[in-house]
C-alpha positions in Angstrom: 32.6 -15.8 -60.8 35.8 -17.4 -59.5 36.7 -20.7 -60.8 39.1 -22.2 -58.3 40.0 -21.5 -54.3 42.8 -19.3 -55.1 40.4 -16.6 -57.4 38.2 -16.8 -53.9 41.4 -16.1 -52.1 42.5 -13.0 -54.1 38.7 -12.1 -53.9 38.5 -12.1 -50.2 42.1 -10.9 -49.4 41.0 -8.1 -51.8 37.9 -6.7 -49.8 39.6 -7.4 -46.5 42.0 -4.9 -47.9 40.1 -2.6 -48.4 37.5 -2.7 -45.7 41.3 -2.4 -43.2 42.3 0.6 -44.9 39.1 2.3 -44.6 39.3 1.3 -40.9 42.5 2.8 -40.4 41.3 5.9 -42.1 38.4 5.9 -39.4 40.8 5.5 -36.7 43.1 8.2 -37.8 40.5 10.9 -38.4 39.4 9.6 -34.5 42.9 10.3 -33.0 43.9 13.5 -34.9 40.5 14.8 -33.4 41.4 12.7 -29.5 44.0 14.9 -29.6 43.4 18.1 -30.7 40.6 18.0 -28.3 43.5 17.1 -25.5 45.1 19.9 -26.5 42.6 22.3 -25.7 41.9 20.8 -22.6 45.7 21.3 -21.3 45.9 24.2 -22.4 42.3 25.4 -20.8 43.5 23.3 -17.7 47.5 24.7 -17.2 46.7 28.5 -16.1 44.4 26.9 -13.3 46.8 24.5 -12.2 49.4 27.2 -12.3 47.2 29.5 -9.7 46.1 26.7 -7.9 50.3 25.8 -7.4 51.0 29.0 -5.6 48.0 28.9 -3.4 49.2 28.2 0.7 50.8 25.1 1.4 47.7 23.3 1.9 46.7 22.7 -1.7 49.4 24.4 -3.7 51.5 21.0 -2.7 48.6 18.9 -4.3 48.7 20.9 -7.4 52.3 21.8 -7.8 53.3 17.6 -9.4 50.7 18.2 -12.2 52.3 21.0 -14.1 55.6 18.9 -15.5 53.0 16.1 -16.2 51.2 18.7 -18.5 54.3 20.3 -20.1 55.1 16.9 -20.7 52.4 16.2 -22.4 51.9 19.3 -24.4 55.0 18.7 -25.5 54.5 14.9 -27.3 50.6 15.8 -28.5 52.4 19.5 -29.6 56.1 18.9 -30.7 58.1 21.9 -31.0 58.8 23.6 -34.5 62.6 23.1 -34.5 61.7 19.4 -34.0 59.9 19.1 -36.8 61.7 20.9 -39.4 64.4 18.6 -38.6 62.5 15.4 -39.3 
């Protein structure tokens, strides 16, 4: 058992250590999954917003603003090869 209030510091700062990094493993196992999930989506979701563009002017105008929004963010949750090499 710890003798003074600085052994129960390093005691406590010592399991709060660990219980974080076990957290932050939880949340990063979470968000790889988040987003390769998101991926699919967009990619599921892009041919249809591409048909749905060309339609008549009545909804193709509706749809036509969402297609750079998911290149976009295919591109961040994907980066390109070239990018990554280079890293």
């Amino acid at each position: 058992m710890p003798r003074n209030w600085l052994e129960w510091l390093g005691m406590v700062s010592s399991f709060l250590t660990i219980v974080c990094f076990v957290l932050y493993l939880i949340e990063r196992r979470t968000r790889k999954e988040h987003d390769t999930l998101m991926l699919g989506f967009l990619h599921g979701m892009k041919p249809l917003v591409e048909a749905m563009s060309q339609r008549p002017a009545t909804t193709g105008n509706d749809w036509r603003p969402l297609l750079p929004q998911i290149n976009d963010t295919l591109a961040r949750l994907q980066p390109s090869r070239m990018r990554r090499s280079g890293d």
